[in-house]
C-alpha positions in Angstrom: 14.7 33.2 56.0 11.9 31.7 54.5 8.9 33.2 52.3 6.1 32.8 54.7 4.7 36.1 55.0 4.4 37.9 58.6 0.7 38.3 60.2 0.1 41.9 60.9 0.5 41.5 64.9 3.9 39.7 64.5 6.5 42.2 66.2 8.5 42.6 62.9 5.7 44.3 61.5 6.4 47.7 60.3 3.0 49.6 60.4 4.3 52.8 60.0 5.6 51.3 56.5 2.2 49.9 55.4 0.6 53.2 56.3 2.9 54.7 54.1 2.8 52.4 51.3 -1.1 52.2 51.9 -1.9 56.0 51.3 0.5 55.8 48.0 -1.5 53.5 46.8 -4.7 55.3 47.7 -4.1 57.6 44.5 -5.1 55.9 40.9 -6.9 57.0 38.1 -10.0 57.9 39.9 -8.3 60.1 42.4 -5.0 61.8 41.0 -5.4 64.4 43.4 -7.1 64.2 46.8 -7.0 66.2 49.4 -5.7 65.1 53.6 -9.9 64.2 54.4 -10.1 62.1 51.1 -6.7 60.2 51.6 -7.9 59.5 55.6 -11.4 58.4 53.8 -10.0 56.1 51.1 -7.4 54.8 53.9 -9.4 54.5 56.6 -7.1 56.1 58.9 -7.6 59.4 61.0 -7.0 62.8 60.0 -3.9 63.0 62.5 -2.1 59.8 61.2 -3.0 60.7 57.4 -1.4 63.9 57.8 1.7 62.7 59.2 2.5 60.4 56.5 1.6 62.7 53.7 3.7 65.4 55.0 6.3 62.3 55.6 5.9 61.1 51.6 6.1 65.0 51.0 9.6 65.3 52.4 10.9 62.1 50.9 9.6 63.8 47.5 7.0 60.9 46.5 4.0 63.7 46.8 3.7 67.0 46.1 1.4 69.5 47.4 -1.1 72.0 45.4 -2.8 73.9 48.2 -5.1 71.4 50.0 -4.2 68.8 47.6 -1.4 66.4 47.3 -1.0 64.4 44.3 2.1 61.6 43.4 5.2 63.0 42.0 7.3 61.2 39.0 9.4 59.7 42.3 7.5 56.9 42.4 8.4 55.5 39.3 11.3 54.2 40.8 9.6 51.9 42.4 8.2 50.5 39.4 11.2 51.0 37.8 13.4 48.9 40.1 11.1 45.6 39.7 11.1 45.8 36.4 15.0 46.2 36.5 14.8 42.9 38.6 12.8 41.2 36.1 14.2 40.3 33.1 11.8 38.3 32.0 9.3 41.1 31.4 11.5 41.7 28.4 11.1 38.4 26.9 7.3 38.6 27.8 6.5 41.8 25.9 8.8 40.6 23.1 6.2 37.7 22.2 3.3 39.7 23.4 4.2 41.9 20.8 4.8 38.9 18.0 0.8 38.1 18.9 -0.2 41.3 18.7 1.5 41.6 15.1 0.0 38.6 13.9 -3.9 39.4 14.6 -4.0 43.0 15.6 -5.5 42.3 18.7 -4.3 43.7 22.5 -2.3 41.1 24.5 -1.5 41.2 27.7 0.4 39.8 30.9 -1.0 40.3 34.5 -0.4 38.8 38.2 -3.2 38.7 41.1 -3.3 41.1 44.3 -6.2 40.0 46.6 -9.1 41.1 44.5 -7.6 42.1 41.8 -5.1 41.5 39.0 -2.1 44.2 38.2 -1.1 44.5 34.5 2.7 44.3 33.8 3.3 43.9 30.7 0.9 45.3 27.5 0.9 45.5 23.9 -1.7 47.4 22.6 -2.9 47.0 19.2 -4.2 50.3 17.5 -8.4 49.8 18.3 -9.3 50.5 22.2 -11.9 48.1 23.8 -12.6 49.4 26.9 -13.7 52.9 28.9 -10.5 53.2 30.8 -6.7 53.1 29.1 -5.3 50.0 30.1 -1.5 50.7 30.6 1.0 48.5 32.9 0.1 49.2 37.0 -3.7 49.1 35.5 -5.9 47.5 38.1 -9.1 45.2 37.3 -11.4 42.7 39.3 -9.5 39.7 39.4 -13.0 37.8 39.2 -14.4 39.0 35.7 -10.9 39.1 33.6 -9.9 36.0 31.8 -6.5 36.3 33.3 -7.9 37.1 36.9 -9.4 33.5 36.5 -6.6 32.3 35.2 -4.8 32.9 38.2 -7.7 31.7 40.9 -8.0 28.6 39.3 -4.1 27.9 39.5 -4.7 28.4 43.6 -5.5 25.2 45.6 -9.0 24.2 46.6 -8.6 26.1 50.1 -6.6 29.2 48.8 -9.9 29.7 46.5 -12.8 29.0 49.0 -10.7 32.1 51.2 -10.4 34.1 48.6 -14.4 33.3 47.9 -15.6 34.0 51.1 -13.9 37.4 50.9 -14.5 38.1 47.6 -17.4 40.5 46.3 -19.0 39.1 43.1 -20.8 41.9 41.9 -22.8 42.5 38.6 -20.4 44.6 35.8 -23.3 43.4 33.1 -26.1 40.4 32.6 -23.6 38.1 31.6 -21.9 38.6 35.1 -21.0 35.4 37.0 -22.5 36.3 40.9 -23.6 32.9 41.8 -20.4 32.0 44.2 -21.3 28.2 43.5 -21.0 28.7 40.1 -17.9 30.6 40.1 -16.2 27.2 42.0 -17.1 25.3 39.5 -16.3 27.5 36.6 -12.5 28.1 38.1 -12.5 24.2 38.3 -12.8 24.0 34.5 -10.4 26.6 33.7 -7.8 24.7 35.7 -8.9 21.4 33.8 -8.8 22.7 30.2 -5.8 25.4 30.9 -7.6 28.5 29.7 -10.2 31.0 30.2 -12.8 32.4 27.6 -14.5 35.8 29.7 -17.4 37.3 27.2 -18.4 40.6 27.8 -18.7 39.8 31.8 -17.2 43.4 32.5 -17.9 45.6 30.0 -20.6 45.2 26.8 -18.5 43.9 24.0 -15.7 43.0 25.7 -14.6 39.6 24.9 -11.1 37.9 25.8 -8.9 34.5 26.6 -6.3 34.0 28.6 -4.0 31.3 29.3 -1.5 30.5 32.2 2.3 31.4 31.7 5.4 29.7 33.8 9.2 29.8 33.8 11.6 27.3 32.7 11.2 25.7 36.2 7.8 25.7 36.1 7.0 29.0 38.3 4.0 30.8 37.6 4.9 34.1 35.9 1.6 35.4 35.3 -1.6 35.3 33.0 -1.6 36.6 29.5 -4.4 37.1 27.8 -6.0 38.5 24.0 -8.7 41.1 24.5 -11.1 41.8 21.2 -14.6 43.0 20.5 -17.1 40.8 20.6 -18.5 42.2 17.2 -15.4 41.1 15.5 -14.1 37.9 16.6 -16.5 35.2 17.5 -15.9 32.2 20.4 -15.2 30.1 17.5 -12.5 32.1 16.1 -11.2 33.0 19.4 -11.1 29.4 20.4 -9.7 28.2 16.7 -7.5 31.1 16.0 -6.6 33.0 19.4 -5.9 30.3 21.7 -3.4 28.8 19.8 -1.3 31.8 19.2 -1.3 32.6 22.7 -0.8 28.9 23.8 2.5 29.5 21.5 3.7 33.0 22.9 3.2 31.6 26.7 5.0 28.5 25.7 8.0 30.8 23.8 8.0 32.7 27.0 8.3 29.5 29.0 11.4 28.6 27.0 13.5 32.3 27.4 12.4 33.4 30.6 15.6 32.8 33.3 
């Protein structure tokens, strides 16, 4: 069997299966607990089919039920729990994360792209927090203004990236925001050339961070990891002088250990 993936009218498609998995993943930080309208309004779906599969993830015991609302139970962590069981080299990722963390007290990071938007896997967080929301592993950001959600585009081929454009919703998080999709081409262009990404304060106000690319020992693409910091604190300069190359060392450690 080979790793192409299905289209959704192929008859192996399970849609019963991406309902389900689609209203678990309907609940995040901005809705813990919704109730059967809100899940069939985040989902899309009808009132009939939502209720089905709730009651369906309530009898398998991956939600639980408070009244009119239903809200994820610690079940789910299983599924979490089994990739990272499956992926050993998440240990040897936070392991240097950690080393460049130690060395300039700064949060470091390691994400992989989903559509839109990048997943966190791996964090070490360094005591200071940068931005409005706790970033924790399963954290969701848009892929287009993080350094490591660039990171990723520009390691996609010249037609992977002018899809994902002419889906994509460039939208603008501050003045610094890139919106201009012709720019955004160009600027994944130079990331792929020079191998990193500088993003300042394109999301948030003050939010400055680099990221670099990070591969196996075969030369498969593991991920993003990035350095967040203030942009009070640490300059470009010193981020390009004094970040980059500690993270360029910790992707290429990772590189070496990671079977």
């Amino acid at each position: 069997m080979n790793d192409e993936k299905i289209s959704v009218d192929n008859r192996d498609y399970v849609g019963a299966l991406a309902s389900g998995l689609e209203v678990l993943s309907a609940f995040d930080v901005q809705h813990k607990k919704m109730t059967l309208s809100e899940v069939a309004q985040i989902t899309g779906m009808d009132r009939a089919k939502a209720r089905r599969l709730l009651l369906t993830l309530h009898a398998l015991g991956y939600i639980a039920k408070d009244g009119r609302e239903f809200r994820l139970t610690p079940k789910v962590l299983r599924l979490g729990y089994a990739f990272n069981a499956s992926n050993d080299h998440l240990d040897v990722v936070q392991h240097y994360l950690q080393s460049v963390t130690s060395e300039l007290g700064e949060s470091c990071s390691l994400s992989i792209l989903d559509n839109d938007e990048i997943i966190y896997l791996v964090r070490s967080s360094a005591a200071h927090r940068l931005m409005s929301i706790n970033i924790t592993p399963g954290t969701r950001l848009p892929a287009a203004y993080t350094s490591m959600g660039r990171v990723l585009l520009a390691q996609l081929s010249a037609a992977e990236q002018k899809d994902w454009l002419a889906r994509a919703q460039l939208q603008e998080h501050t003045d610094n925001s890139i919106v201009d999709k012709n720019r955004f081409i160009n600027m994944l262009k130079d990331v792929k050339q020079q191998g990193f990404c500088v993003v300042d304060q394109e999301l948030e106000l003050g939010l400055r961070s680099i990221a670099v690319p990070v591969f196996d020992y075969k030369g498969k693409l593991l991920g993003a990891a990035n350095i967040s910091t203030n942009s009070l604190r640490v300059s470009m300069q010193s981020l390009i002088d004094k970040y980059l190359p500690a993270l360029q060392d910790a992707a290429k450690s990772i590189t070496a250990h990671a079977k």
